[in-house]
N, C-alpha and C positions, 0 to 999 in steps of 0.2 A: 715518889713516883707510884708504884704499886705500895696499897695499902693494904693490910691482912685482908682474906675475906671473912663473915659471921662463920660459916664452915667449910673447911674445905673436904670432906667428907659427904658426898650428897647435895653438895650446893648446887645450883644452877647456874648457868654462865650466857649472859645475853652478851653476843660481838654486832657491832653495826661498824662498816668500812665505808667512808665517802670520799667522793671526786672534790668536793668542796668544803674548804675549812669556813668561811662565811656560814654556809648552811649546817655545819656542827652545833652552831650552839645552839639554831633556832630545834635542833635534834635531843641536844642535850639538856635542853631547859622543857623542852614537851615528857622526853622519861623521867625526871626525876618530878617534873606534876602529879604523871600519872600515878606512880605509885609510889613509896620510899626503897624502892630498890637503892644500893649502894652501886653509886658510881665509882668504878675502882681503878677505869684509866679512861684518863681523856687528853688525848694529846697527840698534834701533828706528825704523821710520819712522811718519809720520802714516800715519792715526788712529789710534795705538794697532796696529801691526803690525808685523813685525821680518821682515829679509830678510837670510838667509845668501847669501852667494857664494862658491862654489870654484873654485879655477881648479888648472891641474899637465895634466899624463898623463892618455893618455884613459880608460885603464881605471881608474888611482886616483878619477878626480874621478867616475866612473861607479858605481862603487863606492858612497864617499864618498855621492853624491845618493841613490842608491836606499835606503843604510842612514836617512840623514837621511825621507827623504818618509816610509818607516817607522815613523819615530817619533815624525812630525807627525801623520800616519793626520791623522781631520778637520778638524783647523788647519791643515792645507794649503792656502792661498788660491789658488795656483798656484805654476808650478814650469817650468824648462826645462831641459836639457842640450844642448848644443850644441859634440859632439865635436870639430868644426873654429871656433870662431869667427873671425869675419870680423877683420880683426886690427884694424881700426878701434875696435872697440868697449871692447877694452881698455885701448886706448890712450887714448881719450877720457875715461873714466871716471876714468883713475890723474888725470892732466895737467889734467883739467876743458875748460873751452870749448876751439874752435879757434879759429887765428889763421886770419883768413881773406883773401884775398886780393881772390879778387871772388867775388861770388855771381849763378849764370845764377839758371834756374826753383829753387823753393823747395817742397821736399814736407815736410809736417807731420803726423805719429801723435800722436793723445790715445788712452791705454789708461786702462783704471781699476786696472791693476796692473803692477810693477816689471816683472817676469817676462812680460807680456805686450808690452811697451815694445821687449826686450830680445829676442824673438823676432821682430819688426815690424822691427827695425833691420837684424838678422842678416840676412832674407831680403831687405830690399829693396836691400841693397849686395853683394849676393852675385849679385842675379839683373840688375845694371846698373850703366851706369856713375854711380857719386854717392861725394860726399862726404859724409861723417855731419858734421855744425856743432852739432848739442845731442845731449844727451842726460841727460835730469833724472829722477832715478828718487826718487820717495817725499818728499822732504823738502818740508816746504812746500806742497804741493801734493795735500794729501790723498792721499799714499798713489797718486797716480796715474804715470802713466810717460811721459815729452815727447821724442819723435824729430821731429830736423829734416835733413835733407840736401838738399841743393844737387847741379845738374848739368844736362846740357841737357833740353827739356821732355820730349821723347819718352824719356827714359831715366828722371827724376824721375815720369812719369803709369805705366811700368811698375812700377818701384819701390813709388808707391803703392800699385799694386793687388796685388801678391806680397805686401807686408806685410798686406794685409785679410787675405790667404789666411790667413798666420802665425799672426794672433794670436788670431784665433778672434772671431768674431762674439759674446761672451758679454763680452767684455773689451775692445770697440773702442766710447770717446766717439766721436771723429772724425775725421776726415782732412783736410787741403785740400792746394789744388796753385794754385801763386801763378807764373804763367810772368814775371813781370816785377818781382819784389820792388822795393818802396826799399830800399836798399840801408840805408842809414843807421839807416833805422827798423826795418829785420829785424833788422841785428844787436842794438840796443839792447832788443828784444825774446827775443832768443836768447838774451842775454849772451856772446856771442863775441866777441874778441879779434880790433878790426879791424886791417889792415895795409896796406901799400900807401896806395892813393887812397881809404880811408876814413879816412883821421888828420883 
């Protein structure tokens, strides 16, 4: 499924989200032309929608998306580039849940897309201090996108509010902010990987 990326540190991350899996490939054979960006996920999500990811160099993956969004023209459900990602998010994705140790406040993003999900995540760990604990894009879940991180309250209420900015009001189900999580029942709710004094 997910394949490492070249770095996850500084890498660039191209998302393209489309209404149509027919017109995926004619998507995913125009980015990988353009440039040798690494394709690092291509693969149908619920309802019937398919989501490329590039990851590499900024200028190949930059490339790489713009030839792609291109060739999606209006099967383009949404889409991000994100020159520097945050380096959490690719590492979550490869790896799946985190192992978590303890969890203070708990901020939660519902988007109604991958690619929105995935810009809510980028800015809200970028603009404070939190740890990203989920991240669930498309499977399952209608096609929608599930960001959770943890941190103290006043860094997790900033967090959530940078990610409203991010993901655009057209693409945001909801948000909450939980200053005192159970512990036990968030993570079994996250699917995270407890450690420590939640065994």
């Amino acid at each position: 499924m997910f394949d490492p990326p070249r770095s996850e540190a500084g890498a660039a991350l191209g998302v393209i989200e489309l209404t149509s899996l027919a017109r995926a490939f004619t998507v995913a054979d125009a980015a990988a032309k353009r440039a040798p960006a690494l394709i690092w996920l291509a693969e149908p999500i619920s309802p019937g929608r398919f989501l490329l990811v590039l990851t590499g160099e900024v200028a190949e993956v930059d490339e790489a998306w713009r030839a792609g969004l291109k060739a999606g023209g209006e099967r383009v459900l949404d889409s991000v580039l994100l020159p520097q990602v945050e380096r959490q998010i690719p590492s979550l994705l490869r790896r799946g849940p985190a192992a978590v140790q303890a969890l203070d406040a708990l901020g939660v993003v519902e988007t109604t897309t991958c690619a929105a999900a995935i810009r809510a995540a980028d800015a809200a760990l970028k603009c404070a201090e939190t740890r990203l604990v989920h991240l669930h894009l498309g499977r399952g879940i209608g096609g929608k996108g599930l960001v959770a991180f943890t941190g103290a309250l006043h860094d997790v209420q900033a967090a959530l509010l940078e990610s409203l900015y991010a993901c655009r009001e057209e693409f945001l189900v909801q948000t909450e902010e939980i200053a005192a999580p159970h512990a036990a029942m968030a993570l079994k709710l996250l699917g995270a990987s407890p450690a420590g004094p939640f065994y």
